[in-house]
C-alpha positions in Angstrom: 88.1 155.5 124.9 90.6 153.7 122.6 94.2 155.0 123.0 95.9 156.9 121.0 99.8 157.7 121.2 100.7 161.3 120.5 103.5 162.9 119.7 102.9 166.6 121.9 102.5 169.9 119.8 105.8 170.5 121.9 107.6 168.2 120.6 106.9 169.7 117.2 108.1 172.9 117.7 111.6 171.7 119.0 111.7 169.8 115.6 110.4 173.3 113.9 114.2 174.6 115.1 116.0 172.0 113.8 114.7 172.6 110.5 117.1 173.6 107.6 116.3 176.9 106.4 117.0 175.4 102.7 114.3 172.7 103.6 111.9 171.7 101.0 108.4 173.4 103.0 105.5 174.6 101.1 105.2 178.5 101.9 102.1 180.7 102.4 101.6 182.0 99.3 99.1 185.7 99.3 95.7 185.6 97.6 95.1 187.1 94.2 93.0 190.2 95.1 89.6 190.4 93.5 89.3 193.4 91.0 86.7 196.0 92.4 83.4 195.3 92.7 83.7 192.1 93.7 82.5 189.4 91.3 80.3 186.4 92.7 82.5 183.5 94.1 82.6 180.9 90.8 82.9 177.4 92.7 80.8 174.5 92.0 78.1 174.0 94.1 77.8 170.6 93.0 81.1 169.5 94.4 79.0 169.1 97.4 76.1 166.3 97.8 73.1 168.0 98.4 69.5 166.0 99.8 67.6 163.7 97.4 64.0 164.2 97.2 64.0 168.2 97.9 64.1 168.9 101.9 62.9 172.6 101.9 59.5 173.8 103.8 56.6 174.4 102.1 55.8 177.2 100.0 53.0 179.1 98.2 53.3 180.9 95.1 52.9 185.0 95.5 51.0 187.3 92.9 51.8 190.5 91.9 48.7 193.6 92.0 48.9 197.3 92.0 52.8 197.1 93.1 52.0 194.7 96.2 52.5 190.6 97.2 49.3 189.1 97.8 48.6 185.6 98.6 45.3 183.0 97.8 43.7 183.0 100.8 43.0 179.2 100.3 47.5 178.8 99.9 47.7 180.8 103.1 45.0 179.0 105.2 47.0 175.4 103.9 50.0 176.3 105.1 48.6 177.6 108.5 47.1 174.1 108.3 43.5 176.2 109.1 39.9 175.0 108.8 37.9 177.6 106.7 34.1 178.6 107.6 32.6 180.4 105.3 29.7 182.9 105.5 28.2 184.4 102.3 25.5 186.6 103.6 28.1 188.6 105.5 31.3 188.0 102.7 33.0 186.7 105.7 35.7 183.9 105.8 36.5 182.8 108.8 40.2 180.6 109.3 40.5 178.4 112.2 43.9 177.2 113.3 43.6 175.4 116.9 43.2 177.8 119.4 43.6 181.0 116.7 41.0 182.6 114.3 41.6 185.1 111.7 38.4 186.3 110.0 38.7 188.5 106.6 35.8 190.3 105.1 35.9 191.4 101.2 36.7 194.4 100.2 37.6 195.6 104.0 41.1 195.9 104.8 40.4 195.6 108.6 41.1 191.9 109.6 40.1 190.4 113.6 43.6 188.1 114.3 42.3 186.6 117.8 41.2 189.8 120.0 42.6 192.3 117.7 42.5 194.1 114.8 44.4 194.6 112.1 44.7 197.1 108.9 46.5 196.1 105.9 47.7 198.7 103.0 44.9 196.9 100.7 41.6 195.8 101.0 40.6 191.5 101.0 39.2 190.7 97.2 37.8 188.4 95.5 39.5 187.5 91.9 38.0 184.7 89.8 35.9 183.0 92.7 38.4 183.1 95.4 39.9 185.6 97.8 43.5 187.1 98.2 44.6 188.6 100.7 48.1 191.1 101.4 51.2 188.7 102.1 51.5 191.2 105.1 49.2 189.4 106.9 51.5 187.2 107.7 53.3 189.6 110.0 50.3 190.2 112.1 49.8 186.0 113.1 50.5 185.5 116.6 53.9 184.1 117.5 53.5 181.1 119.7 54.2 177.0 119.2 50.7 176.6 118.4 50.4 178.3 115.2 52.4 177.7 112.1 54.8 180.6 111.4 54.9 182.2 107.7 57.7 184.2 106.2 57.6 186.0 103.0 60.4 185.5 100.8 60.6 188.5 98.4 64.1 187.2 96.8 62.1 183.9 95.4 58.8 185.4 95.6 56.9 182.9 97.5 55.2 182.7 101.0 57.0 179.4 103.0 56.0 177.8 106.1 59.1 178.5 108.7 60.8 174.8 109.5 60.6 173.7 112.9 65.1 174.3 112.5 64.1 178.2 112.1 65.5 180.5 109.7 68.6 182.7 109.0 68.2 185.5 106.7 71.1 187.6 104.5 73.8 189.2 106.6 74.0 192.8 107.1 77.9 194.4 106.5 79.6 197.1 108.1 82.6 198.5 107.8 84.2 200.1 110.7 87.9 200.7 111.3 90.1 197.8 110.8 87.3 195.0 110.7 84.4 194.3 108.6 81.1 192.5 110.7 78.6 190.1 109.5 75.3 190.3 111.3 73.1 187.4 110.2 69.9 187.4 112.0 68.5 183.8 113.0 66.5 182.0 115.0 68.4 180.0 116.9 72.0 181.4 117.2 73.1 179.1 119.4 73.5 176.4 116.7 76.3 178.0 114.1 80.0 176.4 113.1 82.4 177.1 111.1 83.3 174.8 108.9 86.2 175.9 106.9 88.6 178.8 108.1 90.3 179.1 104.8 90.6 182.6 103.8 89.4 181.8 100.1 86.4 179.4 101.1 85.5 180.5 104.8 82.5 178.5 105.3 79.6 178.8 107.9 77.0 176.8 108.8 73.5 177.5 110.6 70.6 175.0 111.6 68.3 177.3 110.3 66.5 177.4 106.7 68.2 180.0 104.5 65.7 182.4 102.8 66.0 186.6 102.1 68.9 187.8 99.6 72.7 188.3 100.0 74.0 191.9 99.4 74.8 192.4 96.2 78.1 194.1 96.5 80.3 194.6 99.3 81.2 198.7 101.2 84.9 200.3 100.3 87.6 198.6 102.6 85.8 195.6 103.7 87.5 192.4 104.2 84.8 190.3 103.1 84.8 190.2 99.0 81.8 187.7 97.9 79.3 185.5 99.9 77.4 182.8 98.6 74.7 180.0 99.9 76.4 176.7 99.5 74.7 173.5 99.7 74.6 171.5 102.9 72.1 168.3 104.2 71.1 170.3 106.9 70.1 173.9 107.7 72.0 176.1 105.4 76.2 177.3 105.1 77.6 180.3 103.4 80.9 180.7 102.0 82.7 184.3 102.1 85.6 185.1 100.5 87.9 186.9 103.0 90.8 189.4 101.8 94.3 188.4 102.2 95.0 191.1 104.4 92.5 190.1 107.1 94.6 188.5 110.6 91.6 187.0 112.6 87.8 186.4 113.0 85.4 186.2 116.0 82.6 184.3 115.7 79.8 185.9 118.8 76.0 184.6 119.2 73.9 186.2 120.7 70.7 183.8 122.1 68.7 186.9 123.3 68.9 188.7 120.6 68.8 186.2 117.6 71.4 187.2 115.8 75.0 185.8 114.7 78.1 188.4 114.3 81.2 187.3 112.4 84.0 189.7 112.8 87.0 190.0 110.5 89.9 192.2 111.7 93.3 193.5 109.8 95.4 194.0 112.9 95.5 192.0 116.5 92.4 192.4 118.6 91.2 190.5 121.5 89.8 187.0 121.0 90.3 186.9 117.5 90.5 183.3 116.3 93.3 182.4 113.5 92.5 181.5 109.6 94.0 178.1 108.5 97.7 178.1 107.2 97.8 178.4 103.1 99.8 176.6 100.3 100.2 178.2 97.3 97.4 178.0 94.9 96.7 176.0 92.1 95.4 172.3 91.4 97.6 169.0 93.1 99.2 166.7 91.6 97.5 163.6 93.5 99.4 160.8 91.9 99.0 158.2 94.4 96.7 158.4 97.4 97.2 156.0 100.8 95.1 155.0 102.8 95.8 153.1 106.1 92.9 151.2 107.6 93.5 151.6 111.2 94.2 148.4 113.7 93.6 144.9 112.7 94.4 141.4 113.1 94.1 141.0 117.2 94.1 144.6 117.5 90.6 145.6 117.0 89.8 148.8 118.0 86.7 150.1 119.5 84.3 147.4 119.9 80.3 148.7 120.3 77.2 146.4 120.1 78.4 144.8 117.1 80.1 147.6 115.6 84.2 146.7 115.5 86.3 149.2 114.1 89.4 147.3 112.4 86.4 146.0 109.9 84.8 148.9 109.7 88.3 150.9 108.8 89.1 148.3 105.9 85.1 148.1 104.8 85.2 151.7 104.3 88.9 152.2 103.2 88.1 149.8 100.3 84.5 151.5 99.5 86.4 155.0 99.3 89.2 154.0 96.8 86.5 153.1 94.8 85.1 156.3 94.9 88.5 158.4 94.7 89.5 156.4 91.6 86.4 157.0 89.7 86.0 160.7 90.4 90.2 161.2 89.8 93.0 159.9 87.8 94.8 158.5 90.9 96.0 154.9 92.0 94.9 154.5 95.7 97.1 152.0 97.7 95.5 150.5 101.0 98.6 149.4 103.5 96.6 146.5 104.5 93.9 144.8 102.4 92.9 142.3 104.7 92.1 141.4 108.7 95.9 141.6 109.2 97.8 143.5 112.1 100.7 145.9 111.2 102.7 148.2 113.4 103.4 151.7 112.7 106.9 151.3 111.4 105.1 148.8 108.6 102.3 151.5 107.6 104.9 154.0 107.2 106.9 151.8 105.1 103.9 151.1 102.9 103.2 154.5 102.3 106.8 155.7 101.5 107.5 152.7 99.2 104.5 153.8 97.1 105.5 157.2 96.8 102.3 158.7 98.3 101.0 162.0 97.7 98.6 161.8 100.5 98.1 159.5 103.7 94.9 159.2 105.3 94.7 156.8 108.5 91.3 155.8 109.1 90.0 155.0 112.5 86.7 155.4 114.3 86.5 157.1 117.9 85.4 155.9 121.1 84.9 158.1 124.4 83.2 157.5 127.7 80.2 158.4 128.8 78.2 158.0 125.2 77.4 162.0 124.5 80.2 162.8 122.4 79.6 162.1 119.1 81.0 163.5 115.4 84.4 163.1 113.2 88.1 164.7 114.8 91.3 165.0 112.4 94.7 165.2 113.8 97.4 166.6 111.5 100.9 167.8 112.2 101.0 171.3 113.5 101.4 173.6 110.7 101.6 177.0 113.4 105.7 176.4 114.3 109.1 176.9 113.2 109.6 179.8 110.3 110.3 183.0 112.4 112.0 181.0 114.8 114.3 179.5 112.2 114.5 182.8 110.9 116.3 183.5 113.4 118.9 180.9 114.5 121.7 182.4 112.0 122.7 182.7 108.8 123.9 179.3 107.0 122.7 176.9 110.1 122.2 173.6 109.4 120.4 170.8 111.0 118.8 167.5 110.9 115.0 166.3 110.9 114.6 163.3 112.9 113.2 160.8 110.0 110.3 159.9 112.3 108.9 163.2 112.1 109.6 164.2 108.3 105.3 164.4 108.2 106.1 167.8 110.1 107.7 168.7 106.1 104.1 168.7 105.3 102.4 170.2 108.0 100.8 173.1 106.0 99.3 170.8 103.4 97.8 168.2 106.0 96.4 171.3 107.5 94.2 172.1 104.4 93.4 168.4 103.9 92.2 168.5 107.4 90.3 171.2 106.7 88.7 170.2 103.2 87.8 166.9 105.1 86.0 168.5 108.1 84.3 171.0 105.9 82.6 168.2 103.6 81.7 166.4 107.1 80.2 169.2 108.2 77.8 170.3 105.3 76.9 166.6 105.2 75.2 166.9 108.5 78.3 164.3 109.7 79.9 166.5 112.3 80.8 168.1 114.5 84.3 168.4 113.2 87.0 169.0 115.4 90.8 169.4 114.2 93.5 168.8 116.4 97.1 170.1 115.4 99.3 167.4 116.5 101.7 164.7 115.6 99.5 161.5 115.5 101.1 158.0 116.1 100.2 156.6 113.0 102.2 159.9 110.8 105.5 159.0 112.2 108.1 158.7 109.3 105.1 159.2 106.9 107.0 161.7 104.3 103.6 163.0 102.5 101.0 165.3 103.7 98.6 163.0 106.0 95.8 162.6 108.8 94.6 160.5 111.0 91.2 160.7 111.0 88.2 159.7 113.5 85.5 159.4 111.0 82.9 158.8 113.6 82.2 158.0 117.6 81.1 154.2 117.8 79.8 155.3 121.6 77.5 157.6 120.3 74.3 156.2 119.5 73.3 158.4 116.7 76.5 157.7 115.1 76.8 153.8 115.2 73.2 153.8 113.8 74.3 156.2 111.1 77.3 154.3 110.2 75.9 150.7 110.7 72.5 152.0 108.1 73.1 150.4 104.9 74.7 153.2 102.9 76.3 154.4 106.3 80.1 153.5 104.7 79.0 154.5 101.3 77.6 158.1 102.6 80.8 158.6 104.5 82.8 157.4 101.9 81.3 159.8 99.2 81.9 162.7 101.7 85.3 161.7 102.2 85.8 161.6 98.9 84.2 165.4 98.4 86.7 167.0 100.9 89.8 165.4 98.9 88.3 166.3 95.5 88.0 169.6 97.2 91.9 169.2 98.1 93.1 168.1 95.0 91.4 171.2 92.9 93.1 173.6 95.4 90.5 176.8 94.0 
């Protein structure tokens, strides 16, 4: 594992009491309450790079007689991937899918699945040559690895082959005394982040394929306000818009049971997890953007089977200022531009001397061992300092220590850090840690700022990722969603 010098979260709370009350620190601002009933969340679902080529599971069309979903028998025995026998002096059809039969006789409703039988609410028909059959059928297939499982999605009206990832179906809401819970049912529960704990756009991501409806509106008193499918390159994420009022959240899967149940609580309850601190709202002025390549010259880095990460920090720190200046009005300044080693003190002064509004400090990871993979951000805390400086007196005046003036900014690396990890994490790029501490690299850095691992050179599934030929470019572009994301402030 590479080192990296930290400055302790401890440290950063003595700092928070020396703190002039009459610094210049961006406060929490509340969120604008939504008026009742709560209107659909209006964000661009563009912002974030979906899949080329269309990545969803097969479907079938459904058709609509006498009030109920039927399905061609011909769709349903493709996506079951079944043989069909058919016998014309009986009206039998017979559908053979390995080890499993199911065999439909027209105009009977009884259908043998295997070694049993079952009765659907309409009779098998024939319309124009070729036989329908009830979508309910699909219900009644045996549930084992060896046959292909169907769902029926009334909300797009179409019968889909479940992906070998699973599925995760529209939440169910209650409201019960001071929290509001989100049951989503899913298949596998064990595989659920959360990718953005920003009150505004709380974001959640499953490995399963999304498909069923989202409640349309939301019960009296509950903390959630609007919930929307967002697009990810993987699985499926939801964003919820979470009241102002609301303290905490528990996240709770349960394996057995396939579901997922997100909690949001007013007041203080046991093993509630915090939201992410909040500026005040209202797009950035992003005038000039740094970012610092990490190591260089003879100080290269992490070093894996070809992969060195002082060239791979400057290849992609060059290929995102491309991208940042061609999505925003915004002069991007690298603080080196070549195989050149600078200390600390140097990167700072680059940053300060171009008046940066943000500082990004790009490095690549490197751990022991080889399983740890994904991206980690480390941003000054942004939990210390105001009650306690609340309290020191009236009139109390002190000095920041120069080398930690990034602490100023704490709250707004905080929401860069989590813009960044969010867009990591819908891009199938994670996981996404954040750490909230003081990183080398931010010392006398006055801007908001980061130091980010974009990736772990151990891992094999990341080096190969990275090393692909639009590896810096893909990362780049994600990069460059999160501080687009930053920058609009919504």
């Amino acid at each position: 594992m590479k080192p990296l010098r930290l400055v302790t979260a401890l440290a950063a709370v003595a700092i928070g009491f020396a703190l002039a009350r009459g610094q210049d620190e961006r406060a929490v601002a509340p969120l604008v309450t939504p008026p009742a009933p709560p209107a659909p969340l209006a964000s661009n679902v563009s912002d974030w790079r979906t899949l080329v080529g269309g990545a969803g599971p097969e479907t079938v069309p459904v058709l609509d007689r006498e009030g109920l979903p039927w399905v061609a028998v011909a769709d349903f025995a493709r996506l079951l991937d079944a043989t069909k026998f058919w016998r014309g002096d009986l009206r039998k059809l017979e559908l053979r899918a390995r080890n499993h039969r199911v065999l439909l006789t027209v105009e009977d409703p009884f259908v043998v699945v295997d070694d049993h039988t079952v009765r659907l609410d309409a009779p098998v028909r024939s319309e124009n040559g070729e036989l329908i059959v009830p979508v309910a059928l699909a219900d009644s297939l045996p549930r084992d690895s060896t046959l292909a499982r169907l769902y029926y999605d009334a909300s797009r009206h179409v019968v889909l082959r479940v992906p070998p990832v699973g599925l995760v179906t529209g939440p169910r809401i209650a409201v019960e005394g001071g929290g509001t819970r989100l049951v989503f049912p899913v298949d596998r529960a064990d595989e659920v982040v959360i990718a953005s704990r920003d009150r505004a756009h709380f974001r959640i991501r499953f490995s399963g394929f999304y498909a069923g409806e989202l409640p349309a509106g939301f019960p009296d008193g509950s903390l959630a306000r609007a919930i929307r499918p967002i697009a990810t390159a993987g699985g499926s994420a939801f964003e919820i818009e979470v009241a102002p009022e609301a303290s905490g959240f528990r996240l709770v899967s349960d394996v057995t049971g396939h579901r997922v149940t997100l909690t949001f609580e007013r007041g203080p309850a046991a093993g509630l997890e915090p939201f992410a601190p909040e500026g005040p709202a209202g797009p950035r002025n992003l005038r000039v953007i740094v970012l610092d390549p990490g190591h260089g010259g003879a100080d290269t880095g992490v070093t894996v089977e070809g992969a060195v990460e002082k060239d791979l920090t400057l290849q992609l720190a060059r290929i995102l200022k491309g991208e940042i200046e061609r999505r925003m009005r915004t002069r991007v300044v690298l603080t080196r531009e070549d195989d050149r080693e600078l200390s600390e003190d140097e990167r700072a002064e680059r940053a300060n001397r171009a008046h940066a509004d943000l500082v990004i400090s790009l490095h690549f990871d490197g751990l022991p061992g080889g399983r740890a993979h994904g991206a980690t951000a480390y941003c000054p805390p942004a939990t210390f300092g105001s009650t306690q400086r609340e309290s020191e007196g009236q009139g109390m005046i002190a000095l920041l220590p120069w080398r930690d003036v990034a602490l100023r900014h704490a709250v707004a690396a905080r929401e860069l850090s989590e813009d960044l990890l969010s867009a990591l994490e819908l891009r199938a790029q994670g996981p996404a840690r954040l750490r909230e501490i003081l990183p080398y690299p931010l010392l006398g850095v006055n801007a908001p700022g980061l130091l980010l691992e974009c990736a772990t050179l151990t891992s094999d599934v990341d080096r190969r990722r990275i090393l692909e030929p639009r590896g810096l470019s893909d990362l780049a572009a994600t990069l460059a969603d999160g501080i687009s994301a930053y920058q609009r402030n919504l």
